[in-house]
N, C-alpha and C positions, 0 to 999 in steps of 0.2 A: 174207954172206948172212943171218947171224944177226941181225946187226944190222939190215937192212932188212926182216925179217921182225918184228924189234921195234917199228920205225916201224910199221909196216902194224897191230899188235895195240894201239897205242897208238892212234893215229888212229881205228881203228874203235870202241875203248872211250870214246873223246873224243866220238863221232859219237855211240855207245850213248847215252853221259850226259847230254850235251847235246840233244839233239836234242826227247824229251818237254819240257825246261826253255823252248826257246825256240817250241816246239808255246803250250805255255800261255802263257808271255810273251804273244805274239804275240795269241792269242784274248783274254785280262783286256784289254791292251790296247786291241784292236781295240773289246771291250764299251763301253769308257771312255769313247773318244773318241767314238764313236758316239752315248752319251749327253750327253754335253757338249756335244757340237757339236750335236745337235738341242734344249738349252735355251736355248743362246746365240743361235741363230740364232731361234729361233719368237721368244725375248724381243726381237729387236733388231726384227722384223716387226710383232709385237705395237705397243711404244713409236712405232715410227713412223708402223706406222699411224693409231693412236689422236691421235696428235698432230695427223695430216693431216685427221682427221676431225672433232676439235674446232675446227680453226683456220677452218674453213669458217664456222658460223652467226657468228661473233666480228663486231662491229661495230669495224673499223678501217680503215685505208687500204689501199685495194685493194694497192697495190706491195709492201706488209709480209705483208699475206696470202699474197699470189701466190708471196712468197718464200720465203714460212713451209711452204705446203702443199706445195710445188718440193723442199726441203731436205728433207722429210720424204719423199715420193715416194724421191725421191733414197735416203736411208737405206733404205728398203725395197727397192730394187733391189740397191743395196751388199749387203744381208743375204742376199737369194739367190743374186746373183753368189758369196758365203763359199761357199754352200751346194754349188752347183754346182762350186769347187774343190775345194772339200774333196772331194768324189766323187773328182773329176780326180787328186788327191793319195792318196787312198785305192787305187786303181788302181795309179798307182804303185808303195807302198810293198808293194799286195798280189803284185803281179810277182815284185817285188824279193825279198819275203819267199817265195815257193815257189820260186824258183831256188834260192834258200839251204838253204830242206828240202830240195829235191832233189839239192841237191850232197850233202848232209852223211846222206840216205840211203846214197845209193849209197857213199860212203865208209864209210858200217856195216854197207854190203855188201860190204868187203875193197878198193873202187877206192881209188887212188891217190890223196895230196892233192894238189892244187896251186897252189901261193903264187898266179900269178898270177891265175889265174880269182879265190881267196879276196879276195887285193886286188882285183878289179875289180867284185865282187861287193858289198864293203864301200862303196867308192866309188857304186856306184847307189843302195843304200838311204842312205847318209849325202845324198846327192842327193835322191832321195825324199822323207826325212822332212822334209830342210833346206827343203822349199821355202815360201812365208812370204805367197804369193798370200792366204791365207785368213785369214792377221794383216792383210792389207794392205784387204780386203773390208771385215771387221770396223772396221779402226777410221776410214774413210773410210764405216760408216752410223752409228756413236755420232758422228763430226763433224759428218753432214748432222743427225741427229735434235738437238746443240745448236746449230748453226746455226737450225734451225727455230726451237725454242725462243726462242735471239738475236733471230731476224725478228717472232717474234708476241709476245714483251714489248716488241719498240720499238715494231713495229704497235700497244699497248697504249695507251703512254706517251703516244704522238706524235699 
């Protein structure tokens, strides 16, 4: 009885201590990417736009053109589609992340731990964060925006 009364005062001291640590985690984090992700994405909008709009007055063959301001388009769409994951991803990871305070509350309210829930819990946010839509956004409008580029110095040359 001593013993699982030990469990029980450890766990809830584990819960105690942790708990503000992964509070703050959680928030710095959340600041972070939030900021990142709204430089990376206005910048890749930005570039592609600007590309789309300069390749317009350009005196070249129309098919280099059409390709060039297409690619660019294209980047511009990719960059929102980031944007719109990342929301998608942020959801996620915010789910995932209050289940976890709420378990690790209520265990610094004397409840019982439980491996499995803990692993299945771990497994959704490693899920959550893992997912890679918003790398795949990203680098599918930096390829249309040198695509573009590609289309309107050949459109240039030719």
């Amino acid at each position: 009885m001593s013993e699982q009364r030990d469990d029980q005062e450890s766990s809830r001291l584990a819960a105690e201590t942790f708990m503000p640590i992964m509070v703050e985690a959680f928030h710095d984090g959340l600041r972070e990417v939030a900021s990142l992700s709204r430089w990376v994405l206005a910048t890749l909008v930005v570039i592609n736009g600007a590309g789309a709009i300069a390749v317009l007055p350009l005196k070249m063959a129309n098919d280099a053109k059409l390709g060039g301001a297409g690619a660019f388009l294209l980047g511009i769409l990719a960059a929102l589609g980031a944007g719109l994951w990342s929301l998608y991803s942020f959801k996620r990871v915010s789910i995932a992340a209050n289940t976890m305070m709420g378990y690790w509350l209520a265990v610094a309210g004397d409840s019982p731990r439980v491996a499995a829930l803990e692993a299945t819990m771990k497994s959704h946010m490693d899920q959550a964060i893992g997912a890679r839509g918003t790398h795949y956004f990203v680098f599918a409008s930096v390829t249309a925006f040198l695509v573009g580029c590609l289309l309107t110095g050949w459109g240039l040359v030719t």
